[in-house]
PAVO-959059 format. One record per residue (C-alpha): residue in three letters; x, y, z. Coordinates in steps of 0.02 Angstrom, whole numbers, plus 50000, padded with zeros to 5 digits. Example, Ala and Ser with C-alpha at 12.3 -4.5 7.8 and 13.67 -1.06 7.14 Angstrom:
BEGIN
ala506154977550390 ser506844994750357 
//
This chain:
BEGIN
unk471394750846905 unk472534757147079 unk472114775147095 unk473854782947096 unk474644789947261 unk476214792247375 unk476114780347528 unk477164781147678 unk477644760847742 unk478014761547924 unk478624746748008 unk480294739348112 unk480434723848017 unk481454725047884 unk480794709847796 unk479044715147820 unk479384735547743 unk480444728547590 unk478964717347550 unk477794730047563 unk478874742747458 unk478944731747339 unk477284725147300 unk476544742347319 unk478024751947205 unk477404738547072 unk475604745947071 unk476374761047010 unk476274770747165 unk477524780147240 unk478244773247417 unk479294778747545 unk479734771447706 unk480244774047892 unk480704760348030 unk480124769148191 unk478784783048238 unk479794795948251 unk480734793748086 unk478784795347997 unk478404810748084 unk479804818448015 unk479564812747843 unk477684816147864 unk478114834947895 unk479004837947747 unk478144826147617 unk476414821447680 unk475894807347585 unk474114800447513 unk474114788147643 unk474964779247769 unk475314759847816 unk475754761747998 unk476564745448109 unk475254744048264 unk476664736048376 unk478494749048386 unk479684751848517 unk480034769748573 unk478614775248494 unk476904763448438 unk475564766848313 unk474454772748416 unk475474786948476 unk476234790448293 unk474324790148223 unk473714801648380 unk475094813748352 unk474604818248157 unk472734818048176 unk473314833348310 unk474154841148171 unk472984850548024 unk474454848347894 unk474184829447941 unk472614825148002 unk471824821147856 unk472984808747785 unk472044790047815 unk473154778947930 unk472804760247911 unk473574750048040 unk474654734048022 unk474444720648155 unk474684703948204 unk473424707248353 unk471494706248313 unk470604710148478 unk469274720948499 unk470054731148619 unk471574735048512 unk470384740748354 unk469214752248476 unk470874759548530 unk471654760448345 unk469904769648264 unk470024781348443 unk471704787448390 unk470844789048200 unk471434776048120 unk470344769347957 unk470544753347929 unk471484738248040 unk472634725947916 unk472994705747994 unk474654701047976 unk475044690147892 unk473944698747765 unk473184694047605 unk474054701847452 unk472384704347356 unk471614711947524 unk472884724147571 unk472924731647393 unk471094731447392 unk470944743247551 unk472334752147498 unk471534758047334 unk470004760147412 unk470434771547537 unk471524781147418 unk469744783347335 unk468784787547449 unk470004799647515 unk470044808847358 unk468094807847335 unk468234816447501 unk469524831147457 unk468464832747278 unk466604834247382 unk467414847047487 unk468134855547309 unk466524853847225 unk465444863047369 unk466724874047405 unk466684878547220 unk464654877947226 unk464684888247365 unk465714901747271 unk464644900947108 unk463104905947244 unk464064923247255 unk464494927447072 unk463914943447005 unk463444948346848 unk465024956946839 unk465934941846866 unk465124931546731 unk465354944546584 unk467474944246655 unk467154925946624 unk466484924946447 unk467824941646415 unk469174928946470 unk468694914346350 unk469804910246209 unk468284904446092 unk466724915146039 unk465384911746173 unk463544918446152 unk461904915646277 unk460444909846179 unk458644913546258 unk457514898146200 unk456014905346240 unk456094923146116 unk457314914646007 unk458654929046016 unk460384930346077 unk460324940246241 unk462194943046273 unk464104937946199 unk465874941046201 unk467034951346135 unk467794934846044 unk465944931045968 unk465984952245902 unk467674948345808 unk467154930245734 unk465614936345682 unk465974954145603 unk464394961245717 unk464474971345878 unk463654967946037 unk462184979545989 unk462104971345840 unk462184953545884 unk461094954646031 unk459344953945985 unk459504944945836 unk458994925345786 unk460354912045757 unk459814909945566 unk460374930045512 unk462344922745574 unk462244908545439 unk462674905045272 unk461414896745165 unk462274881945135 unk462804872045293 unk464034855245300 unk462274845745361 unk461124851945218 unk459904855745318 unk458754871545306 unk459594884545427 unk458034887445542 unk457614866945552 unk459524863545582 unk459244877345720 unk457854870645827 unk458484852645789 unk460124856145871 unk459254869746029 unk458084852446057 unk459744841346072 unk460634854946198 unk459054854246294 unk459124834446327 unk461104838446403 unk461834833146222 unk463244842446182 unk464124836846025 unk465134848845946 unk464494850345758 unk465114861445614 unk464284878245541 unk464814890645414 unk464414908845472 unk464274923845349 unk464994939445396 unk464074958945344 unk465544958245218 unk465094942645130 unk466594932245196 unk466104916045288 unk467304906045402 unk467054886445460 unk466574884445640 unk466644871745769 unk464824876145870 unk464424868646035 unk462904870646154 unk462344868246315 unk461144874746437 unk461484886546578 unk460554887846730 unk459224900546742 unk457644902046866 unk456894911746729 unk457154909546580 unk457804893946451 unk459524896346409 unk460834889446302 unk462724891746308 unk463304895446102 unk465314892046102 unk465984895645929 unk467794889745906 unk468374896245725 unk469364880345686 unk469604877745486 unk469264862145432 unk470294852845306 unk469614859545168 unk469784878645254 unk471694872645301 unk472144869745115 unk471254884745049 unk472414893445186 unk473804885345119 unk473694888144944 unk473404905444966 unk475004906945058 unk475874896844908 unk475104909544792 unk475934924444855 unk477534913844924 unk478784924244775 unk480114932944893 unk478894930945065 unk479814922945230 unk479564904445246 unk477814898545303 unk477424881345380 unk476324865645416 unk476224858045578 unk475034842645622 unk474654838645800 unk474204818345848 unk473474817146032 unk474434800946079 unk473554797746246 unk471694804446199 unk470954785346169 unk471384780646313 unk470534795746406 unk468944793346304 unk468884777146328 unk469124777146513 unk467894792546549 unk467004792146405 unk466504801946246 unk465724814546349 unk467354819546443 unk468434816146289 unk467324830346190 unk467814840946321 unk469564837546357 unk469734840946112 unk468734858446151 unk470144861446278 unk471304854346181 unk470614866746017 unk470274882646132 unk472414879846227 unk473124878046036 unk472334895345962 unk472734904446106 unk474494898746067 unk474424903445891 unk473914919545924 unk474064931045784 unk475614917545692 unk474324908045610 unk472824894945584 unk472204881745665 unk471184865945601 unk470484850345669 unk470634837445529 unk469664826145623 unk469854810445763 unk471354815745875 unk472314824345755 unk472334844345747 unk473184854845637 unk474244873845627 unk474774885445496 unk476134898645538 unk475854912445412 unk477874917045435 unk479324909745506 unk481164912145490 unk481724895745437 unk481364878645495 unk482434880445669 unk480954893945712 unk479514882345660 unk480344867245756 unk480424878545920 unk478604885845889 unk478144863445877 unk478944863746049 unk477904877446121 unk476314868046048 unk476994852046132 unk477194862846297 unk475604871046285 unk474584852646260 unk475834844846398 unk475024855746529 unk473594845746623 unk471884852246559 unk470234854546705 unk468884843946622 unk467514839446749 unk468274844646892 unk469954831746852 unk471694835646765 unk471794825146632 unk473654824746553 unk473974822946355 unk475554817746250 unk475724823446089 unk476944821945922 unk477084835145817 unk477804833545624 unk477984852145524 unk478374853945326 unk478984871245271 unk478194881245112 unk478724882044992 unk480444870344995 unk479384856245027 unk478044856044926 unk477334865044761 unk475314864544835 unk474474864645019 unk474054845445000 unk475714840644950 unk476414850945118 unk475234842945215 unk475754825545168 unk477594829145214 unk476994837345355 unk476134817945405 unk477784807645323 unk478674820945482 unk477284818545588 unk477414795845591 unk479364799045600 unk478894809945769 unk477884797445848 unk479184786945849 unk480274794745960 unk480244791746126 unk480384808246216 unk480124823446123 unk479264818945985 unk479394833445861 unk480124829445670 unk480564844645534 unk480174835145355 unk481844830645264 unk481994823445096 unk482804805845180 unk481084803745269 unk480374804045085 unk481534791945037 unk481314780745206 unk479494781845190 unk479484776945001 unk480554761145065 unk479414755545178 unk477924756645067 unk479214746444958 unk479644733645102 unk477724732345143 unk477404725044977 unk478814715444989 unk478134708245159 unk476484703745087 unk477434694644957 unk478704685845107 unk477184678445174 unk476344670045044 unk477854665144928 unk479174656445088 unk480304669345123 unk479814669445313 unk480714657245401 unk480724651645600 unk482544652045705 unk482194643245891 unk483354650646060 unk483224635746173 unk482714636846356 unk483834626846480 unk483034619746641 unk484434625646778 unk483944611846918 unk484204597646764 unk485204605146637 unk484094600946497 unk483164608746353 unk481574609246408 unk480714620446294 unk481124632046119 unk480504648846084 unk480094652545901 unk480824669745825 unk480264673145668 unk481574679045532 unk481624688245358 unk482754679345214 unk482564692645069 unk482984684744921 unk483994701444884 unk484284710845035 unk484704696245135 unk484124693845310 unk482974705845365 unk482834710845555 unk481044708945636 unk481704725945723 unk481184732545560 unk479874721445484 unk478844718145632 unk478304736445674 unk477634738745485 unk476744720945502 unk475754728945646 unk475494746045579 unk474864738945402 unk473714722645477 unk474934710545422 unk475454704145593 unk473644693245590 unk474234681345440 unk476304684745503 unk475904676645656 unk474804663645593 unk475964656645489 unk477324656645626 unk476174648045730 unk475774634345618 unk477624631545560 unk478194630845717 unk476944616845778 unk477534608345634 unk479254608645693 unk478814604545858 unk478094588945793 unk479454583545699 unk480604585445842 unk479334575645974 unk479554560645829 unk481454559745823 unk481124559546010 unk480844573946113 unk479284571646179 unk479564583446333 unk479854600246226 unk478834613546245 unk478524625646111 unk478514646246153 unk477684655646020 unk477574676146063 unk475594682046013 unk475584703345951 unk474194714946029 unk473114711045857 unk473504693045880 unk472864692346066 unk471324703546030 unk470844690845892 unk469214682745962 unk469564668745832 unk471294666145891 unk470504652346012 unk469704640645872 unk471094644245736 unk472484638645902 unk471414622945902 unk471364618245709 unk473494621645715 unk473634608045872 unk472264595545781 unk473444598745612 unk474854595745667 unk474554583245804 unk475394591345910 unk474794588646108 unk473834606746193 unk475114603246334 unk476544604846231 unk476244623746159 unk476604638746261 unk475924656146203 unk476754673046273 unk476034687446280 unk476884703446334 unk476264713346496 unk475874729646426 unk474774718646286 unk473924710146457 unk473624728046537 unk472794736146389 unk471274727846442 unk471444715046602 unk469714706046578 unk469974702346389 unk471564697146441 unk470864686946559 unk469724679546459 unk470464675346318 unk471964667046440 unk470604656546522 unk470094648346356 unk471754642946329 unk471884633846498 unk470324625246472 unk471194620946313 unk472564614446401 unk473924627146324 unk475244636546422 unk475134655146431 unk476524665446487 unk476694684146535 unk478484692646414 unk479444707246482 unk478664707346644 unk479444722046748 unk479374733746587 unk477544737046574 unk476204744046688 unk475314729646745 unk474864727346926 unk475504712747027 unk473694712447098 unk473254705646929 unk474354691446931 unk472994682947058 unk471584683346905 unk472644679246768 unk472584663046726 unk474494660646677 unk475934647846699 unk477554657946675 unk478314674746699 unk479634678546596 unk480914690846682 unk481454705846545 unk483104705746471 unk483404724646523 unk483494718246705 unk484524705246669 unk485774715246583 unk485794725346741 unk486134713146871 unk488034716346888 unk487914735446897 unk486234735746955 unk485534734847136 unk484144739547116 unk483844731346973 unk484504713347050 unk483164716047208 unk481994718347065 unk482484700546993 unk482464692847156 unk480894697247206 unk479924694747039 unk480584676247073 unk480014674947252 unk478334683447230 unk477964670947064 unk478294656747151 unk477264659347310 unk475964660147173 unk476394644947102 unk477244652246939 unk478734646646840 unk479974659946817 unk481104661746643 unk482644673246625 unk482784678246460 unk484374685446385 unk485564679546491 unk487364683346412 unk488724681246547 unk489254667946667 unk488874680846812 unk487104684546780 unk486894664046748 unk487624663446948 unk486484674347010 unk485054668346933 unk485354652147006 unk485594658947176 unk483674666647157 unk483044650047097 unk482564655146939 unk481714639946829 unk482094642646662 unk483684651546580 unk483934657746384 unk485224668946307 unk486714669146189 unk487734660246357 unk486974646046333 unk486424646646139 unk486014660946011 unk484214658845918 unk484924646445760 unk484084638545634 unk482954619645671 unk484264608945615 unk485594617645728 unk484714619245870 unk484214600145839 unk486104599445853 unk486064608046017 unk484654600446097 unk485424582246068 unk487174587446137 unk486274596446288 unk485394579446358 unk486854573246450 unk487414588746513 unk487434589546721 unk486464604946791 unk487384618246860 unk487824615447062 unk486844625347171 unk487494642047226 unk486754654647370 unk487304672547385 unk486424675147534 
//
């Protein structure tokens, strides 16, 4: 995966800097460019970037003198300079690393190469800037005082507590850990772990075995968070979130005792139903549920380690913002959860969701990195919607699903139509299961035209809804609740098989040369018996591996590039097509494009749409085309609507055209229709724009 950066392209060929723009600017990082030296000083000085491509050979003003010029400068000289050029002497490299230069880069280069050094010395430039962070931070930890560690632990939103192994006492805490507990410093200090809890704890265990079970775990560097109910001197006992770890001593064996008084579910509806039980002529209160939208992929990247961090972050940021307005839960997995005691009316609870939103928008400092979260927020208001805390809380979720499907900022207030939308699509998932098994489902094909021939050379299969009451259902609507509800898997099997079935019937009336598109979902394409159920479809239906072209959209491919990979490569040795949908719209790196094993690249709509109005957009198109077929790609423009955009897609070469121009998506026996009448058409006569 690139490791994200601005780099500065310098270089007097205009051909060579837009290429280089625009195969770096489709790794996701953030380019700029200059055509002499003097031109990248400037820009240097008031944006330094991560790195810097510099041209070896320039008039006025060569690399070497541009590259000697910023290492002289401290604002510049640690920015890594890699040089472009065509020469490869020794001489010229001794000179380039002299002027401190970092890497030398052959024209013409290697696209996989050039990316390769370019991420790694990104890399290794960060490594560098964190090393000097982490001793400089080391160094600084050296000269803390005492003083400075209790303004620390004074400072900390949670309850924090040192625990001396060795006596079995608490030796110190914080003015957090006096109010959770109910006990002063005197008081707590001193005392054993076991005289804080309850009798009964969420584990069952007896208090003093839970106790050294969990000190043993902190001592091998575990630190996962577990639940513990304290008792207070006044009886009163409150759910906590408990987390250890040890802290360095030369002494003694310590551990680190953070106490985050999160309620649990069962805590949040006892807080909730309280609130409902003295509601009578009391302001508004309300329910707000948090989903971390970005938190798998965080754990999965850095692990569970750093994603148990980044949720105590998360947990410590969200009751700081509560404050004294309320409760906060964790109701488990990524989802957390608020009560404001009072609010206003809903306009007040839907600005204090947007504060929450701010607050977990904010990058977080887990293990020395800023890790960035998204989040959708859904609130229900007590006691207009709902007569209990669970019924609240489940309007509060119908809001919360509404929320995450919004594409900015994704906060929902519970109506009564979201009731009534979310009771339809239970209704229209039934209905769905009952579509699939009992015929309702059928296929519409949009042909694809060949521009150098004119021909049909290939059909992609849309699948379609025919309700036998509502009428023709949009897969805008039925296709997200296949996915969310698991129904996608036997969905797209059965479009699979019907539309081999349909490819066979039209190879026997005679078009032997058609080519079959059939579009796989995320659940589809992480199926690991996609592979063998592909093959019993082609051995059923006769029809030939060559023949059947499966697409797969980019952001499904960049979820995870080796299964991606892999799965692609066992449909090549199968003999199947694979092509890459949307491409342009995702986050995929054209790097990748030299590992996966595909045939096609199918150019998004969006940009197509764009061509006219669009110049950025139409550069876009042109060199998607050009870079695919260097590599040997076919290129497809899909939803091509106007004799304009059909022109200028010639002019670029593209392969493969489909849109309403040519001929909407139609049932088999029209497009049979079309297909037929298509054959002696003449292809369209070459036009240039350039």
């Amino acid at each position: 995966m690139p490791v994200p950066g601005d780099i500065l392209v310098v270089d007097d060929t205009m051909t060579a800097l837009m290429m280089l723009v625009a195969l770096l600017s489709t790794q996701g990082y953030q380019v700029s460019s200059a055509q002499s030296g003097a031109e990248a000083l400037d820009l240097v000085q008031k944006h330094p970037p991560d790195l810097i491509l510099l041209d070896f050979s320039m008039p006025d003003m060569d690399g070497l003198a541009v590259c000697r010029e910023l290492k002289q400068s401290p604002r510049t000289r640690d920015i890594p300079v890699l040089f472009l050029s065509s020469v490869s002497d020794s001489q010229t490299k001794v000179d380039g690393f002299a002027a401190g230069a970092v890497d030398f880069i052959i024209k013409p280069f290697e696209r996989s190469e050039l990316l390769a050094r370019v991420n790694t010395h990104l890399d290794l430039a960060r490594l560098k800037k964190r090393l000097s962070k982490l001793v400089e931070e080391k160094t600084e930890s050296l000269r803390l005082s005492e003083q400075r560690f209790r303004a620390l632990i004074e400072q900390a939103p949670e309850a924090i507590l040192v625990y001396n192994l060795d006596s079995g006492r608490f030796v110190d805490a914080n003015q957090q850990a006096e109010k959770l507990t109910g006990r002063t410093l005197q008081a707590l200090v001193g005392t054993s772990p076991t005289s804080l809890y309850a009798a009964e704890q969420p584990d069952g265990l007896p208090v003093a075995e839970s106790v050294t079970l969990h000190a043993e775990r902190a001592q091998k560097g575990e630190i996962a968070p577990f639940e513990r109910i304290l008792q207070r001197p006044d009886g009163s006992t409150i759910p906590c979130e408990v987390r250890l770890s040890k802290l360095p001593s030369e002494t003694d064996h310590l551990l680190r005792v953070s106490l985050t008084g999160l309620h649990n579910e069962s805590g949040l509806l006892e807080q909730l139903n309280a609130l409902f039980a003295i509601a009578g002529d009391r302001p508004p209160f309300a329910a707000l549920l948090v989903d971390l939208g970005d938190f798998k992929f965080i754990n999965d990247v850095y692990g569970n380690r750093i994603g148990d961090l980044l949720l105590r972050h998360v947990a410590q940021r969200l009751r700081k913002m509560l404050g004294t307005r309320g409760h906060a839960a964790r109701l488990g997995g990524v989802e957390f959860a608020a009560i404001l005691t009072s609010v206003e009316n809903a306009d007040e609870a839907e600005s204090i969701a947007g504060q929450v939103l701010d607050a977990i928008s904010e990058p977080f400092p887990v293990d020395e990195m800023m890790l960035s979260l998204t989040a959708s927020v859904g609130v229900s208001l007590g006691p207009a919607h709902g007569a209990d805390g669970q019924e609240l809380l489940t309007r509060a979720d119908m809001a919360l699903y509404q929320a995450k499907q919004r594409g900015t900022r994704r906060i929902q207030v519970y109506e009564e139509e979201l009731g009534r939308q979310m009771r339809e699509r239970v209704e229209l998932e039934k209905s769905l299961r009952h579509a699939i098994d009992h015929g309702e489902l059928v296929l519409h094909y949009q042909p694809q035209v060949e521009l150098a021939s004119g021909r049909v050379v290939g059909v992609e299969a849309l699948v379609r809804w025919q309700h036998p009451k509502k009428g023709m259902i949009s897969p805008m609507q039925f296709i997200p609740i296949a996915e969310q509800s698991g129904l996608i898997l036997p969905l797209g099997r059965w479009v699979l098989r019907e539309a081999c079935r349909q490819l066979k019937a039209w190879q026997d009336k005679g078009g032997a040369e058609l080519r079959m598109a059939v579009n796989l979902s995320v659940a589809q394409f992480t199926d690991h018996e996609l592979p063998d159920f592909v093959a019993d479809v082609l051995k059923e239906t006769g029809v030939a591996a060559r023949h059947l072209e499966l697409e797969i959209t980019e952001s499904c491919t960049m979820l995870s590039p080796q299964q991606s990979i892999t799965m692609m490569e066992q449909f090549r040795a199968m003999g199947i097509h694979s092509s890459i949908d949307d491409f342009g719209t995702g986050h995929s790196a054209l790097a990748y494009l030299t590992r996966f094993p595909v045939d096609t690249l199918k150019i998004d709509q969006s940009f197509i749409r764009n061509i006219n109005n669009d110049e950025k957009g139409s550069a876009l198109c042109d060199t998607i085309a050009y870079l695919a077929h260097r590599m040997g790609l076919q290129v497809v423009a899909e939803g091509v609507e106007t004799q304009q955009q059909l022109t200028f897609l010639t002019s670029i070469h593209v392969d493969v055209v489909q849109g309403y121009l040519l001929c909407k998506p139609l049932p088999a026996a029209e497009v049979e229709d079309f297909i037929l009448r298509q054959a002696d058409t003449k292809p369209l006569p070459g036009v240039e724009y350039f």
